[in-house]
N, C-alpha and C positions, 0 to 999 in steps of 0.2 A: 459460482458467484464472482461479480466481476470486484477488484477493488482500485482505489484510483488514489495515489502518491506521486511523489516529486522526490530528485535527489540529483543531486551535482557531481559532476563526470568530466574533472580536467579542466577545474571552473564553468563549466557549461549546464545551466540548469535543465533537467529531464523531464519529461511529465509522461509518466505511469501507469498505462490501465492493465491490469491484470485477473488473468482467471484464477482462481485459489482451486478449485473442486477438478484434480486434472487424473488423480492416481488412478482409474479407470484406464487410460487412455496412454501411458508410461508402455507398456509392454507393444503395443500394436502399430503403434506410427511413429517409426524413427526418423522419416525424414521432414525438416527442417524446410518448412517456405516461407520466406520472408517478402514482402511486396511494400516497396517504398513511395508514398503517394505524395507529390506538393501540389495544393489548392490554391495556386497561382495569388498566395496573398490573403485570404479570405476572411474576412475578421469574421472575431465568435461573435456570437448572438444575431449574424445576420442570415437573412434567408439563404444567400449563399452557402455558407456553413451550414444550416440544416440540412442541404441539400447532399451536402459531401457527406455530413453524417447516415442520411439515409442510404447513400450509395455504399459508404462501408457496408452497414449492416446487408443489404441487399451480397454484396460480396462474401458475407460470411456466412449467411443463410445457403448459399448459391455451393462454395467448397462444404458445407456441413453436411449437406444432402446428400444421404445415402451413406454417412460416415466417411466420406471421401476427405477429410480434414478436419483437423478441432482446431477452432480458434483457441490461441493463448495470452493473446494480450495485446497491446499496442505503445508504443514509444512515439514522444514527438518531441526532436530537434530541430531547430532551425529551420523552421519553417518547413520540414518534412515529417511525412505522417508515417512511422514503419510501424505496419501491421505481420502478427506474426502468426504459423499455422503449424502445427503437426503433421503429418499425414500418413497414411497405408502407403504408399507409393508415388513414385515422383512421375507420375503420368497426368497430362491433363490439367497439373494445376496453372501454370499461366495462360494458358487457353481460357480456362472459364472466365480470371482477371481479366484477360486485355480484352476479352470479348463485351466486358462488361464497362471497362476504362476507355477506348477508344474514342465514343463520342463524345468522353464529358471533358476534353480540351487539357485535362492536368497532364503534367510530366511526370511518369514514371519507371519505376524499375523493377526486375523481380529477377529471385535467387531460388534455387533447389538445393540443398545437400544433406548428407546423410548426418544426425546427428541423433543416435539411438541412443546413448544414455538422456539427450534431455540437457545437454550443458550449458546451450547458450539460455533455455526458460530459466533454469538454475540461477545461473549469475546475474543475467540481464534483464530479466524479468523480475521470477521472483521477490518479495522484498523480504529483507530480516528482521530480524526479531524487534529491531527497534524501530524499525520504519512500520512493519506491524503495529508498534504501538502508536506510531502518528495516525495511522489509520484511524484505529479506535479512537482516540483523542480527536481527532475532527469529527469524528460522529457524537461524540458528547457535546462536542460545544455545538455544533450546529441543531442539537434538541436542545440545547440550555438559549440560544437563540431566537428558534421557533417561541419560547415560551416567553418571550421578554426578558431575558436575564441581560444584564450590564455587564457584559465580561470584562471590562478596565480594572469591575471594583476589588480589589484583595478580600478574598475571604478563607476561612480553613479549608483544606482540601486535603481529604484521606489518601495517604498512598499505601498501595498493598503488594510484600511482597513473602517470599518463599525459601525456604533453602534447605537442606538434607540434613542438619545436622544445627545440632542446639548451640555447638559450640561456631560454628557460622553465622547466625543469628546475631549472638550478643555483639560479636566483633564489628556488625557492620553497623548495629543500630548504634553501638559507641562514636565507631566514624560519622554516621548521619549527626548523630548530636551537635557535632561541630561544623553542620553545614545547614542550623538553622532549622532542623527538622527537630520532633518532639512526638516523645515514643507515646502513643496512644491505649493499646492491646496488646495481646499475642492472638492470636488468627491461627483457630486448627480445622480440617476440616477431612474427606476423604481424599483429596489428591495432595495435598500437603500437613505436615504435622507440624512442623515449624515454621510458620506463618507469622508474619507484624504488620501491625497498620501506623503510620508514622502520617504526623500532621505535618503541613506547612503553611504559612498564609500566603498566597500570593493570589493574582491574577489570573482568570483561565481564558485569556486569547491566546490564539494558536503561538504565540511567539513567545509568550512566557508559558505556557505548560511543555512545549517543547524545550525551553532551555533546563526550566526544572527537572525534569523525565531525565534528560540525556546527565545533567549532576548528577541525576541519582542512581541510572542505571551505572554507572561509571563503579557508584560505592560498591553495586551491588555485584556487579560481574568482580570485582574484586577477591569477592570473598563465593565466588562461583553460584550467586540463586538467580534467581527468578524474579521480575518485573511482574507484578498479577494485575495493574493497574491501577484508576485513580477515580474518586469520585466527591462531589460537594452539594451545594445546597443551591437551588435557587437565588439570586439576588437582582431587586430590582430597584428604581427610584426611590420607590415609597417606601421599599422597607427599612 
Protein backbone atom coordinates (compact mmCIF):
# COMPACT_ATOMS: atom_id res chain seq x y z
CA UNK A 1 0.00 0.00 0.00
CA UNK A 2 1.42 3.19 -1.16
CA UNK A 3 0.93 6.28 1.37
CA UNK A 4 1.58 9.82 0.51
CA UNK A 5 3.05 12.71 3.27
CA UNK A 6 5.00 15.74 3.50
CA UNK A 7 7.79 17.02 5.95
CA UNK A 8 10.45 19.47 6.21
CA UNK A 9 14.22 18.78 5.84
CA UNK A 10 16.63 21.93 6.63
CA UNK A 11 13.51 24.23 5.96
CA UNK A 12 12.93 22.49 2.70
CA UNK A 13 9.43 21.07 2.18
CA UNK A 14 9.42 17.12 1.18
CA UNK A 15 6.61 15.32 -0.62
CA UNK A 16 6.44 11.49 0.29
CA UNK A 17 5.13 8.49 -1.32
CA UNK A 18 5.78 5.46 0.38
CA UNK A 19 5.19 1.72 0.30
CA UNK A 20 4.09 0.49 4.04
CA UNK A 21 3.56 -3.51 2.98
CA UNK A 22 7.57 -4.10 2.47
CA UNK A 23 8.54 -6.88 5.40
CA UNK A 24 8.41 -9.71 2.86
CA UNK A 25 11.04 -8.19 0.78
CA UNK A 26 13.67 -7.01 4.05
CA UNK A 27 15.66 -10.17 3.93
CA UNK A 28 16.31 -10.56 -0.01
CA UNK A 29 17.15 -7.28 -1.58
CA UNK A 30 19.88 -5.43 0.14
CA UNK A 31 20.81 -3.45 -2.49
CA UNK A 32 19.71 0.21 -2.62
CA UNK A 33 18.77 1.90 -6.15
CA UNK A 34 17.95 5.01 -6.31
CA UNK A 35 17.11 7.06 -9.87
CA UNK A 36 16.68 10.79 -9.77
CA UNK A 37 14.36 12.09 -12.39
CA UNK A 38 13.56 16.23 -13.31
CA UNK A 39 10.63 16.68 -15.76
CA UNK A 40 12.07 19.73 -17.10
CA UNK A 41 9.40 21.91 -15.22
CA UNK A 42 6.27 20.24 -15.69
CA UNK A 43 3.38 21.45 -13.86
CA UNK A 44 0.72 18.88 -12.13
CA UNK A 45 -2.40 18.40 -13.67
CA UNK A 46 -1.03 18.72 -17.14
CA UNK A 47 -0.73 16.25 -19.74
CA UNK A 48 2.84 16.62 -19.47
CA UNK A 49 2.73 15.36 -15.95
CA UNK A 50 0.58 12.57 -16.66
CA UNK A 51 2.77 11.43 -18.99
CA UNK A 52 5.93 11.49 -16.63
CA UNK A 53 3.68 9.86 -14.28
CA UNK A 54 2.92 6.97 -16.64
CA UNK A 55 6.59 6.66 -17.37
CA UNK A 56 7.34 6.18 -13.60
CA UNK A 57 4.97 3.48 -13.24
CA UNK A 58 6.03 1.87 -16.55
CA UNK A 59 9.62 2.06 -14.94
CA UNK A 60 8.50 0.18 -11.86
CA UNK A 61 6.49 -2.37 -13.42
CA UNK A 62 9.67 -2.80 -16.00
CA UNK A 63 12.42 -3.35 -12.42
CA UNK A 64 9.27 -5.39 -10.60
CA UNK A 65 9.33 -7.93 -13.14
CA UNK A 66 10.41 -11.05 -12.27
CA UNK A 67 11.18 -9.66 -8.75
CA UNK A 68 14.19 -8.06 -10.02
CA UNK A 69 13.36 -4.89 -7.56
CA UNK A 70 10.67 -3.58 -5.24
CA UNK A 71 9.60 -0.35 -5.45
CA UNK A 72 9.77 1.56 -2.05
CA UNK A 73 8.67 4.94 -2.50
CA UNK A 74 9.43 8.12 -3.98
CA UNK A 75 10.73 11.80 -2.64
CA UNK A 76 10.33 14.96 -4.56
CA UNK A 77 12.65 18.07 -4.10
CA UNK A 78 13.17 20.73 -5.97
CA UNK A 79 11.96 20.04 -8.83
CA UNK A 80 13.41 16.47 -8.76
CA UNK A 81 11.66 13.24 -8.81
CA UNK A 82 13.81 10.53 -6.58
CA UNK A 83 12.51 7.30 -6.96
CA UNK A 84 13.61 4.55 -4.93
CA UNK A 85 14.19 0.50 -5.34
CA UNK A 86 15.33 -2.50 -3.27
CA UNK A 87 16.83 -5.14 -5.13
CA UNK A 88 18.39 -8.91 -5.42
CA UNK A 89 21.47 -7.64 -7.08
CA UNK A 90 22.95 -4.64 -8.44
CA UNK A 91 23.01 -5.94 -12.00
CA UNK A 92 20.93 -4.47 -14.75
CA UNK A 93 19.20 -1.89 -12.80
CA UNK A 94 20.29 1.26 -14.80
CA UNK A 95 20.11 -0.42 -17.88
CA UNK A 96 16.41 -1.08 -17.78
CA UNK A 97 16.11 2.95 -16.39
CA UNK A 98 18.09 4.65 -18.97
CA UNK A 99 16.66 2.32 -21.58
CA UNK A 100 13.42 3.47 -20.78
CA UNK A 101 14.50 7.37 -19.85
CA UNK A 102 16.68 8.14 -22.89
CA UNK A 103 13.87 9.28 -25.24
CA UNK A 104 11.68 11.22 -23.08
CA UNK A 105 14.33 14.30 -22.86
CA UNK A 106 14.47 14.60 -18.77
CA UNK A 107 17.77 14.89 -16.91
CA UNK A 108 18.75 12.15 -14.86
CA UNK A 109 20.73 10.30 -12.40
CA UNK A 110 21.13 6.93 -10.96
CA UNK A 111 22.93 5.11 -7.96
CA UNK A 112 23.49 1.40 -6.73
CA UNK A 113 24.81 0.49 -3.27
CA UNK A 114 24.57 -1.92 -0.83
CA UNK A 115 22.17 -1.05 1.95
CA UNK A 116 21.01 -4.51 3.60
CA UNK A 117 19.65 -3.42 6.71
CA UNK A 118 17.13 -1.08 4.96
CA UNK A 119 18.48 2.39 6.48
CA UNK A 120 18.04 4.79 4.12
CA UNK A 121 13.81 3.31 3.58
CA UNK A 122 14.06 3.60 7.37
CA UNK A 123 14.88 7.22 7.97
CA UNK A 124 14.01 8.67 4.67
CA UNK A 125 11.13 7.12 3.69
CA UNK A 126 9.56 5.59 6.26
CA UNK A 127 7.17 7.99 8.22
CA UNK A 128 6.71 7.98 12.08
CA UNK A 129 4.28 7.65 14.29
CA UNK A 130 3.09 11.07 14.03
CA UNK A 131 3.36 11.62 10.35
CA UNK A 132 1.37 8.18 10.53
CA UNK A 133 -1.11 10.03 12.12
CA UNK A 134 -1.32 12.87 9.41
CA UNK A 135 -1.81 10.36 7.10
CA UNK A 136 -4.79 9.04 8.67
CA UNK A 137 -6.16 12.57 9.50
CA UNK A 138 -6.12 13.44 5.65
CA UNK A 139 -7.99 10.64 4.96
CA UNK A 140 -10.81 11.71 7.45
CA UNK A 141 -11.13 14.95 6.22
CA UNK A 142 -11.06 14.13 2.73
CA UNK A 143 -14.36 11.65 3.37
CA UNK A 144 -15.73 14.44 5.71
CA UNK A 145 -15.35 16.49 2.43
CA UNK A 146 -16.49 14.11 -0.15
CA UNK A 147 -19.65 14.30 2.07
CA UNK A 148 -20.16 18.06 2.25
CA UNK A 149 -18.82 18.64 5.59
CA UNK A 150 -17.62 22.48 6.38
CA UNK A 151 -14.29 21.85 7.93
CA UNK A 152 -13.80 25.73 9.17
CA UNK A 153 -16.78 24.96 11.52
CA UNK A 154 -15.59 24.10 15.40
CA UNK A 155 -17.18 21.11 16.49
CA UNK A 156 -16.50 18.27 19.38
CA UNK A 157 -13.98 16.03 18.17
CA UNK A 158 -13.11 12.71 20.03
CA UNK A 159 -9.58 11.85 20.72
CA UNK A 160 -8.49 8.36 21.58
CA UNK A 161 -5.67 7.43 23.40
CA UNK A 162 -3.70 4.48 25.20
CA UNK A 163 -1.20 3.78 27.88
CA UNK A 164 0.07 0.60 30.02
CA UNK A 165 -0.62 1.64 33.26
CA UNK A 166 -3.70 3.30 35.08
CA UNK A 167 -1.45 5.38 36.79
CA UNK A 168 -0.20 6.98 33.20
CA UNK A 169 -3.66 7.58 32.30
CA UNK A 170 -4.80 9.80 35.21
CA UNK A 171 -1.35 11.98 34.90
CA UNK A 172 -1.94 12.75 31.45
CA UNK A 173 -5.66 13.36 31.17
CA UNK A 174 -4.94 15.93 34.40
CA UNK A 175 -2.12 17.62 31.95
CA UNK A 176 -4.81 17.58 29.02
CA UNK A 177 -7.41 19.19 31.35
CA UNK A 178 -5.42 22.30 31.13
CA UNK A 179 -4.93 22.40 27.48
CA UNK A 180 -8.57 22.67 26.98
CA UNK A 181 -9.46 19.17 26.36
CA UNK A 182 -12.43 17.46 28.43
CA UNK A 183 -12.30 13.77 29.74
CA UNK A 184 -15.22 11.95 28.06
CA UNK A 185 -14.74 7.95 28.88
CA UNK A 186 -12.26 5.39 29.76
CA UNK A 187 -11.92 3.20 26.50
CA UNK A 188 -10.98 -0.64 27.14
CA UNK A 189 -10.71 -3.00 24.75
CA UNK A 190 -8.38 -6.18 23.63
CA UNK A 191 -5.23 -4.38 22.58
CA UNK A 192 -5.38 -1.68 25.31
CA UNK A 193 -6.78 -1.70 28.93
CA UNK A 194 -6.14 1.75 29.70
CA UNK A 195 -7.68 3.69 27.10
CA UNK A 196 -9.53 7.56 27.27
CA UNK A 197 -11.45 9.41 24.92
CA UNK A 198 -10.85 13.22 25.51
CA UNK A 199 -13.13 15.83 23.76
CA UNK A 200 -12.03 19.07 22.21
CA UNK A 201 -13.99 21.68 19.97
CA UNK A 202 -12.09 22.73 17.33
CA UNK A 203 -11.98 22.83 13.58
CA UNK A 204 -11.02 19.67 11.43
CA UNK A 205 -8.95 21.36 8.44
CA UNK A 206 -5.69 19.76 7.97
CA UNK A 207 -3.99 22.85 9.74
CA UNK A 208 -5.88 22.72 12.96
CA UNK A 209 -6.28 18.93 13.36
CA UNK A 210 -2.63 18.80 12.77
CA UNK A 211 -1.76 21.43 15.40
CA UNK A 212 -4.31 19.84 17.85
CA UNK A 213 -2.67 15.97 17.23
CA UNK A 214 0.88 17.37 17.55
CA UNK A 215 -0.33 19.31 21.41
CA UNK A 216 -1.60 16.48 22.21
CA UNK A 217 0.65 13.85 21.13
CA UNK A 218 3.29 15.97 22.95
CA UNK A 219 1.08 15.32 26.48
CA UNK A 220 0.80 12.00 25.62
CA UNK A 221 4.41 10.83 24.67
CA UNK A 222 5.19 12.50 28.00
CA UNK A 223 3.67 10.20 30.06
CA UNK A 224 4.89 7.28 27.27
CA UNK A 225 1.10 5.94 25.56
CA UNK A 226 -0.23 5.81 22.48
CA UNK A 227 -2.01 8.34 20.02
CA UNK A 228 -5.22 5.78 18.71
CA UNK A 229 -6.78 8.64 16.91
CA UNK A 230 -9.50 11.13 16.40
CA UNK A 231 -12.92 11.16 15.21
CA UNK A 232 -16.33 13.66 14.87
CA UNK A 233 -19.58 14.35 13.40
CA UNK A 234 -20.59 15.50 10.10
CA UNK A 235 -21.30 19.31 9.91
CA UNK A 236 -22.77 21.22 7.24
CA UNK A 237 -24.62 24.62 6.37
CA UNK A 238 -27.81 23.63 7.22
CA UNK A 239 -27.24 21.98 10.21
Amino acid sequence: MREIFSRVEDSVLVNIEVEVDIEDYRDNYPWLYSLFVKPNNIQENSLGFEQFLELKESIIISLEHKNMAKYVGARVCDGWHEFYFYAKDSKNLEAVSAAMLKESGYKYESNVVKDAKWDFYDKNLFPSELEFHDIQSHKIIFLLQEEGDELSISRDVEHYVSFDTATQKERFINNALAYGFEFKDDVSSEEFEHGVALVKQHAVSEEEVKKVVEELYGLIKTEHGYYEGWSTVLVQKDD
